[in-house]
C-alpha positions as a Markdown table, in Angstrom:
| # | Residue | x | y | z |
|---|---|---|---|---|
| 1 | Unk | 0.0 | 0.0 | 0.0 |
| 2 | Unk | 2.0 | 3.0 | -1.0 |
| 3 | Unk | 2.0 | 6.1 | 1.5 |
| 4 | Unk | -0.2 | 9.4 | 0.8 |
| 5 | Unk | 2.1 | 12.2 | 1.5 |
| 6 | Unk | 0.5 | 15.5 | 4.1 |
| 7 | Unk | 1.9 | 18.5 | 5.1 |
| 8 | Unk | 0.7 | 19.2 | 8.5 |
| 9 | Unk | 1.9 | 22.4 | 10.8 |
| 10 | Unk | 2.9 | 21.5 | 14.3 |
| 11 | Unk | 2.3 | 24.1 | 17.2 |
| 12 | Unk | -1.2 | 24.8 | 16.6 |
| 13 | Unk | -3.0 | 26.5 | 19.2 |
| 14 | Unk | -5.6 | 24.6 | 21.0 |
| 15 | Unk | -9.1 | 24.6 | 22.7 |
| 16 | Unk | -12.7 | 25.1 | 20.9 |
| 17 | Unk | -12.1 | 28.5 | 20.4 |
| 18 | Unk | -9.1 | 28.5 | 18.6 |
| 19 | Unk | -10.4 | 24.7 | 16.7 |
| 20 | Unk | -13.1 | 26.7 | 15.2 |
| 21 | Unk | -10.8 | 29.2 | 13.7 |
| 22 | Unk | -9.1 | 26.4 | 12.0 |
| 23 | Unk | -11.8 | 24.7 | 10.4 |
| 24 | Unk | -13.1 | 28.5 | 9.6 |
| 25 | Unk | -9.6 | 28.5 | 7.3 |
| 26 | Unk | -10.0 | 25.3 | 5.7 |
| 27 | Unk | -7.8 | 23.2 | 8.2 |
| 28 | Unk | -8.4 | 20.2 | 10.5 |
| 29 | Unk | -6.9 | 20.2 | 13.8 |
| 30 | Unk | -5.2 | 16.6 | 14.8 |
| 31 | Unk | -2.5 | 15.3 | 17.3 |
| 32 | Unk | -0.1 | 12.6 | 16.3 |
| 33 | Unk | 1.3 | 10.1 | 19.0 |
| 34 | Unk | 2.7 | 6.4 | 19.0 |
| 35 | Unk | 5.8 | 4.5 | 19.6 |
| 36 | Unk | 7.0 | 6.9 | 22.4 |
| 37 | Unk | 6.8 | 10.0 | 20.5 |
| 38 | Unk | 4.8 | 13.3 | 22.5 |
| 39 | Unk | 1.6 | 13.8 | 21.9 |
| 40 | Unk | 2.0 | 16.9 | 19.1 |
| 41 | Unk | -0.9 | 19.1 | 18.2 |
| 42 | Unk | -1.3 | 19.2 | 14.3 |
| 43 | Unk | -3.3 | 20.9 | 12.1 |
| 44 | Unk | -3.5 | 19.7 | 8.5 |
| 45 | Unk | -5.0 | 21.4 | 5.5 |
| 46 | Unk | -8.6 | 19.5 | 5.1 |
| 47 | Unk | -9.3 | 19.2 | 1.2 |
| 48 | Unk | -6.0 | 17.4 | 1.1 |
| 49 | Unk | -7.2 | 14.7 | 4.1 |
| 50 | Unk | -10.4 | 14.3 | 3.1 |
| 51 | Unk | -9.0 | 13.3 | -0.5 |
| 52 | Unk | -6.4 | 11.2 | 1.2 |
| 53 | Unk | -8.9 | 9.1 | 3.4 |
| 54 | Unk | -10.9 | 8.8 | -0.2 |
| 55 | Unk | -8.8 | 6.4 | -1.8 |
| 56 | Unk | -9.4 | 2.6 | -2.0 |
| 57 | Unk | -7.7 | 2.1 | 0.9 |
| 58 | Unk | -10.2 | 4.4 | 3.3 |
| 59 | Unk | -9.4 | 5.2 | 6.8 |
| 60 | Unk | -6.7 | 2.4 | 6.6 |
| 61 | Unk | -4.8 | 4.4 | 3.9 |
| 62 | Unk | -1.0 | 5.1 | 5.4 |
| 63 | Unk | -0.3 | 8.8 | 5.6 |
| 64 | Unk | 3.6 | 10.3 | 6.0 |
| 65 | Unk | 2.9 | 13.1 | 7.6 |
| 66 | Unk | 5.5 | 16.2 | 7.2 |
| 67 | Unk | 6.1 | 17.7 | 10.2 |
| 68 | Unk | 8.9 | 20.5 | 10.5 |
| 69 | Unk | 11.6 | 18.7 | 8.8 |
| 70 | Unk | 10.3 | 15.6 | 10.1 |
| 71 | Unk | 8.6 | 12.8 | 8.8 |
| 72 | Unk | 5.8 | 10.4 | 10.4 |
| 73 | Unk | 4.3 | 7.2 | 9.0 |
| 74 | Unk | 0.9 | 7.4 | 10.6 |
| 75 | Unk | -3.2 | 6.3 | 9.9 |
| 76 | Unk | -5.7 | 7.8 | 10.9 |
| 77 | Unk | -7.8 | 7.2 | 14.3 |
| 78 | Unk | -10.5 | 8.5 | 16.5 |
| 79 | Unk | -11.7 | 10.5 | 13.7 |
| 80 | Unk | -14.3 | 12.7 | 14.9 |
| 81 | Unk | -17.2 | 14.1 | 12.6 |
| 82 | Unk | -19.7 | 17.1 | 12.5 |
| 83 | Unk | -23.3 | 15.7 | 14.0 |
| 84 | Unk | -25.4 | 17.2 | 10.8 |
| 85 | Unk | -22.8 | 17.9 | 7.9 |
| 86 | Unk | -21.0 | 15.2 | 8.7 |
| 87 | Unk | -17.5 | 16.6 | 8.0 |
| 88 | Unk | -14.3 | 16.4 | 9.9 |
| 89 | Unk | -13.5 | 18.2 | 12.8 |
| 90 | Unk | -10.8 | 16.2 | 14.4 |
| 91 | Unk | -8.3 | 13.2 | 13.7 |
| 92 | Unk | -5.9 | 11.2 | 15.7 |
| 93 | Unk | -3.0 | 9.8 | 13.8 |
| 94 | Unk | -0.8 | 7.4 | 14.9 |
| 95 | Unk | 2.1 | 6.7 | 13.9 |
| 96 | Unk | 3.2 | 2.7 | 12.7 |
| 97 | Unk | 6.1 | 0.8 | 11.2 |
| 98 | Unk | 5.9 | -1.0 | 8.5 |
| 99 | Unk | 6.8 | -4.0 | 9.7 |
| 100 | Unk | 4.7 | -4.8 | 13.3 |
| 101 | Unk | 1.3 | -6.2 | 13.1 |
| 102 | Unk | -1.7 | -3.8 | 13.7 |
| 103 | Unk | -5.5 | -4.4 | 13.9 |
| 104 | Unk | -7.6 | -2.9 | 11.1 |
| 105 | Unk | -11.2 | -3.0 | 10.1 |
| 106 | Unk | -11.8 | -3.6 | 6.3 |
| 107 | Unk | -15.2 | -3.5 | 4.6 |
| 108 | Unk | -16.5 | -6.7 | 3.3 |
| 109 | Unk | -18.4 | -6.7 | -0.1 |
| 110 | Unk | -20.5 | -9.1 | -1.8 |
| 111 | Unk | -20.0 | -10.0 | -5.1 |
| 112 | Unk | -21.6 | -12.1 | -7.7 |
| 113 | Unk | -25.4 | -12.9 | -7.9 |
| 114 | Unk | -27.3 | -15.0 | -5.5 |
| 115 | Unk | -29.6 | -16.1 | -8.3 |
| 116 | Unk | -31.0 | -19.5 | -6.4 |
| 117 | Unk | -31.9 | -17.7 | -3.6 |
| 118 | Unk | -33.6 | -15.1 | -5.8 |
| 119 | Unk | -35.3 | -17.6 | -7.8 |
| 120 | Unk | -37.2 | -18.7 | -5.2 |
| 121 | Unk | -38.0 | -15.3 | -3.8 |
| 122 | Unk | -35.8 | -15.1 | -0.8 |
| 123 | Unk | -33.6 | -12.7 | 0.9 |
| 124 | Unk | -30.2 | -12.3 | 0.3 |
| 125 | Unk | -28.9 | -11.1 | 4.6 |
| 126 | Unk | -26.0 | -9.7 | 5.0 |
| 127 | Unk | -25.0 | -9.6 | 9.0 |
| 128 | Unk | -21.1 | -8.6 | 9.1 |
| 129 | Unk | -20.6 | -5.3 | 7.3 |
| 130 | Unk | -16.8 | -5.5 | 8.5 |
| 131 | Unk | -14.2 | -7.7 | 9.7 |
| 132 | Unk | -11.4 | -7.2 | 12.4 |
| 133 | Unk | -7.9 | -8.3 | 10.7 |
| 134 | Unk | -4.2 | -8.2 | 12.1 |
| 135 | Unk | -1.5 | -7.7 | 9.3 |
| 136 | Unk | 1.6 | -5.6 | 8.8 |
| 137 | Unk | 0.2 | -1.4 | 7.5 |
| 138 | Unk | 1.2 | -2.4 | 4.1 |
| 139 | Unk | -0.7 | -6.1 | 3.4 |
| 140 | Unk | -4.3 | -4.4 | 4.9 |
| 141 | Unk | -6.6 | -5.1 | 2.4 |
| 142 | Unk | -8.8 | -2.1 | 0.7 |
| 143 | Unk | -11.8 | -4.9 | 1.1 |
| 144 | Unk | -12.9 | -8.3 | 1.9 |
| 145 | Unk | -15.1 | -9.6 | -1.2 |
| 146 | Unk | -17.7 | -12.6 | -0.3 |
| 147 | Unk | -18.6 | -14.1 | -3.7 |
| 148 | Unk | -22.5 | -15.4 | -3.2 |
| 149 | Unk | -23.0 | -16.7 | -6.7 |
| 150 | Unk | -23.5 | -20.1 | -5.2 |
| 151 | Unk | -25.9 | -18.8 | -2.3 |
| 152 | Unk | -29.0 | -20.8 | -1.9 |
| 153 | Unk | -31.9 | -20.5 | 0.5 |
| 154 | Unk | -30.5 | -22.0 | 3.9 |
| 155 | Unk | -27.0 | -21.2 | 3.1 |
| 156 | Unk | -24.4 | -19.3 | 5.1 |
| 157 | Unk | -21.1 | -17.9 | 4.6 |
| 158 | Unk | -19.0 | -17.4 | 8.3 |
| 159 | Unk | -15.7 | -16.2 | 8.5 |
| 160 | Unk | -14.2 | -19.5 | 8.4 |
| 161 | Unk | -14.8 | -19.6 | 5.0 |
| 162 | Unk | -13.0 | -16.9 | 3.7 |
| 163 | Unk | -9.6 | -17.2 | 2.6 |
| 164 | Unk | -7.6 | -14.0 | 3.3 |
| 165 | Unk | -4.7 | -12.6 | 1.5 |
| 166 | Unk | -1.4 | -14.1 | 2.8 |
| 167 | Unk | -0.1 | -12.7 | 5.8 |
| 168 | Unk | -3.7 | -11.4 | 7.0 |
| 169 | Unk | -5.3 | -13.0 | 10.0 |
| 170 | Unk | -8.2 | -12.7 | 12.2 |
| 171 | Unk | -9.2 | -13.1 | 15.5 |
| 172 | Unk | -13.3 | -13.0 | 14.7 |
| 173 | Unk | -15.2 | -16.5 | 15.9 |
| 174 | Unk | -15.2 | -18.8 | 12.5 |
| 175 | Unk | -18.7 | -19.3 | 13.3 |
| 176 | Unk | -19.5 | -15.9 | 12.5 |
| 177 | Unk | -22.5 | -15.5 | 10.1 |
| 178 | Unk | -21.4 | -13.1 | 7.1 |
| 179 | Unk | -24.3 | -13.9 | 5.1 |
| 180 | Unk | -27.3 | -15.8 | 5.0 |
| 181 | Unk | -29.7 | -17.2 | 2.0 |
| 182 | Unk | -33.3 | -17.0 | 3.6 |
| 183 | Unk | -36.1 | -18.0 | 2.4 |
| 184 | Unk | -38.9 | -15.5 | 1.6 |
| 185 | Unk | -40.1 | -13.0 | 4.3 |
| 186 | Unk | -43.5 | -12.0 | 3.1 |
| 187 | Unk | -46.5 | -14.4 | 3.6 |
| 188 | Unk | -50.3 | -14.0 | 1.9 |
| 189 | Unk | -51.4 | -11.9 | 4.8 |
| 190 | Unk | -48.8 | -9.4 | 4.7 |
| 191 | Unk | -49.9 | -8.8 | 1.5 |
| 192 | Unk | -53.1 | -7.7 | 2.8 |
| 193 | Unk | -53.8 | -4.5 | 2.9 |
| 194 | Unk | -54.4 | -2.2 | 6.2 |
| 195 | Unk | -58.0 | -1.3 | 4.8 |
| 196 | Unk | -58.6 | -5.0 | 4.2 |
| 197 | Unk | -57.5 | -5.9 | 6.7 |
| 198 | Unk | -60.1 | -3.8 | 9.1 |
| 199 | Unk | -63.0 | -4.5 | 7.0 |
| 200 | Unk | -62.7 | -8.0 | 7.2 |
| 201 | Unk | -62.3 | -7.6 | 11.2 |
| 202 | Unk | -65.2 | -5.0 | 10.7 |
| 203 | Unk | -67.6 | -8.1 | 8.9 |
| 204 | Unk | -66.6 | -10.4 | 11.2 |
| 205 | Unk | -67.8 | -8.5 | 14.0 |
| 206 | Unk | -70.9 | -7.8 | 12.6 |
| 207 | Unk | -71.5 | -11.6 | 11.8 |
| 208 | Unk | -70.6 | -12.0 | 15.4 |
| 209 | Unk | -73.2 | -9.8 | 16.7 |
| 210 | Unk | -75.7 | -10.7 | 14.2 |
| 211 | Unk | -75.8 | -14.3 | 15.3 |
| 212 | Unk | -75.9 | -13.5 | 19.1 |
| 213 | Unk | -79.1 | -11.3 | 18.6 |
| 214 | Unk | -80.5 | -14.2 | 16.5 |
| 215 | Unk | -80.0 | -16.2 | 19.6 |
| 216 | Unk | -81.7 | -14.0 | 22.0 |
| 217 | Unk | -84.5 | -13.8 | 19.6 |
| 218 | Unk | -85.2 | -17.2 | 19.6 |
| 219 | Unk | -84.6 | -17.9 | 23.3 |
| 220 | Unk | -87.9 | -16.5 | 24.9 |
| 221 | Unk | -89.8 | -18.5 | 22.1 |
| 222 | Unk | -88.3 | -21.9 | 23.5 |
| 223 | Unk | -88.9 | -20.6 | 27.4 |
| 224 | Unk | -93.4 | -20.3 | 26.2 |
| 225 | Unk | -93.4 | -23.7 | 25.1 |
| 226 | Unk | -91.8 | -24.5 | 27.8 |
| 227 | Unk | -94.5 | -22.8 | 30.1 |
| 228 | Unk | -97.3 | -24.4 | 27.8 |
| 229 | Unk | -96.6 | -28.4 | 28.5 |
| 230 | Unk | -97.8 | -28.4 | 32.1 |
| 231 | Unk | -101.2 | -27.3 | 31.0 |
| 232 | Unk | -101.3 | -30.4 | 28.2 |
| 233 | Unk | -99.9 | -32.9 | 31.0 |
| 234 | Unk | -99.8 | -31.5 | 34.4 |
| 235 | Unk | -102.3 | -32.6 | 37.1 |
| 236 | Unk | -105.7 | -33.4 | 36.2 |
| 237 | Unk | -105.4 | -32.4 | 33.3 |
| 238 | Unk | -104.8 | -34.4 | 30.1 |
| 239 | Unk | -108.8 | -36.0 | 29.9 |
| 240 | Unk | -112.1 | -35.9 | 30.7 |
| 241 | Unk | -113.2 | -36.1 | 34.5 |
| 242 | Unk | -114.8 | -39.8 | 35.4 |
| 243 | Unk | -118.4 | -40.1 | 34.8 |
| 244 | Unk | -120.0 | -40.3 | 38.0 |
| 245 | Unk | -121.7 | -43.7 | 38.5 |
C-alpha cells in the first residue's frame, strides 16, 4: 500500500475556540502520537485529508505526515465528525512501522449474484458489514469480497470460509455468520392491505353480533313452550273427569 504524503503544521494552538478558527480556514486540527513519540498538536490542511482518506484504501490508507523537517508514518484514528454535515472536525494519527502487526477494520463486499436464492424469492442477509484483521500497514486489504453466486436458501457464509490474503489474519469467531440465503419473508397476509384488513375484522364483527341477537330472539320462544306443556300434562289435566256412576 503506498503512502499518501501531508503536510501538517505543528504548534497549533488549542481549545474550541481556537479549533473553530481552523476549520473557519479550511484546516483540521489533529494530534499525532505512537511508539514513544509526545503527543504533538497538528493541524492539517482538510481538502487534502479528506482526498487522502478517499482512496481505495479508506481510513486504513498510510499517511507520511511532514512535520517540520520531520517525517511520520501514521493512519488515521478516532476520527471525529460534524453531527449534521457530517464533515471532519478532528483526527488522531498514529504513527506505525511497517513492519509490526496492527489491527484494522476492512469492509466486506458481496460479489456475484445469489440467483438461487432469488429464484425462489428469498432474501439475500448480509450480517457482518466489516471484519477485524491483524497484518503488517502495508498487506491491509482495501476490502474483503464474499462471492455469493453459489448462495441458496439455507445457506451461510462465516468467516471461516474466507480465505484472506497471505499474511492477514483474524481473531473473529469462525462461526460468524457473514451472510445468510433466507427464504422469503413475506407471507399472503402481509400482502393484505391495512383497509382490508379492518373491514374484514369489521364483517366479522358484525357476523358475530348478528348471530348472538338471532339467539336472543329465539330464546324466549323456546322458554313459552316450555310454560305451555304443564297445562297439556300437568295434574288433572290431560282428559275428561270420570263419569260419575
Amino acid at each position: 500500500m503506498p503512502e499518501i504524503r501531508l503536510q501538517a503544521e505543528a504548534g497549533r494552538p488549542t481549545g474550541s475556540a481556537a479549533a473553530g478558527r481552523l476549520r473557519a480556514a479550511g484546516k483540521i486540527p489533529g494530534v499525532v502520537y505512537g511508539h514513544g513519540v509526545d503527543p504533538m498538536a497538528v493541524a492539517v490542511e482538510a481538502r487534502s485529508l479528506r482526498a487522502a482518506l478517499t482512496t481505495d484504501a479508506g481510513l486504513n490508507a498510510l499517511l507520511e505526515l511532514q512535520i517540520d523537517g520531520s517525517t511520520h508514518l501514521t493512519m488515521a484514528r478516532d476520527i471525529q465528525r460534524h453531527p449534521v454535515r457530517n464533515t471532519l472536525t478532528h483526527v488522531d494519527f498514529v504513527i506505525v512501522r511497517r513492519d509490526e502487526v496492527i489491527s484494522a477494520d476492512v469492509p466486506v463486499n458481496l460479489v456475484g449474484e445469489a440467483t438461487e436464492v432469488h429464484k425462489e424469492d428469498g432474501v439475500v442477509a448480509h450480517e457482518l458489514f466489516s471484519l477485524t484483521v491483524q497484518s503488517t500497514p502495508d498487506r491491509i486489504p482495501h476490502a474483503i469480497e464474499v462471492d455469493i453466486s453459489e448462495l441458496k436458501i439455507g445457506d451461510a457464509i462465516r468467516v471461516g470460509d474466507l480465505k484472506l490474503p497471505e499474511g492477514v489474519t483474524t481473531d473473529v469467531d469462525p462461526e460468524a455468520t457473514i451472510v445468510l440465503g433466507q427464504p422469503p419473508q413475506v407471507s399472503e397476509a402481509d400482502l393484505i392491505s391495512e383497509a382490508e384488513a379492518e373491514a374484514a375484522a369489521a364483517a366479522e364483527g358484525a357476523e358475530g353480533e348478528a348471530a348472538e341477537l338471532a339467539g336472543d330472539v329465539e330464546r324466549p320462544a323456546t322458554e313459552a313452550e316450555g310454560a305451555e306443556r304443564p297445562a297439556e300434562g300437568g295434574e288433572g289435566g290431560g282428559g275428561e273427569a270420570p263419569a260419575e256412576g
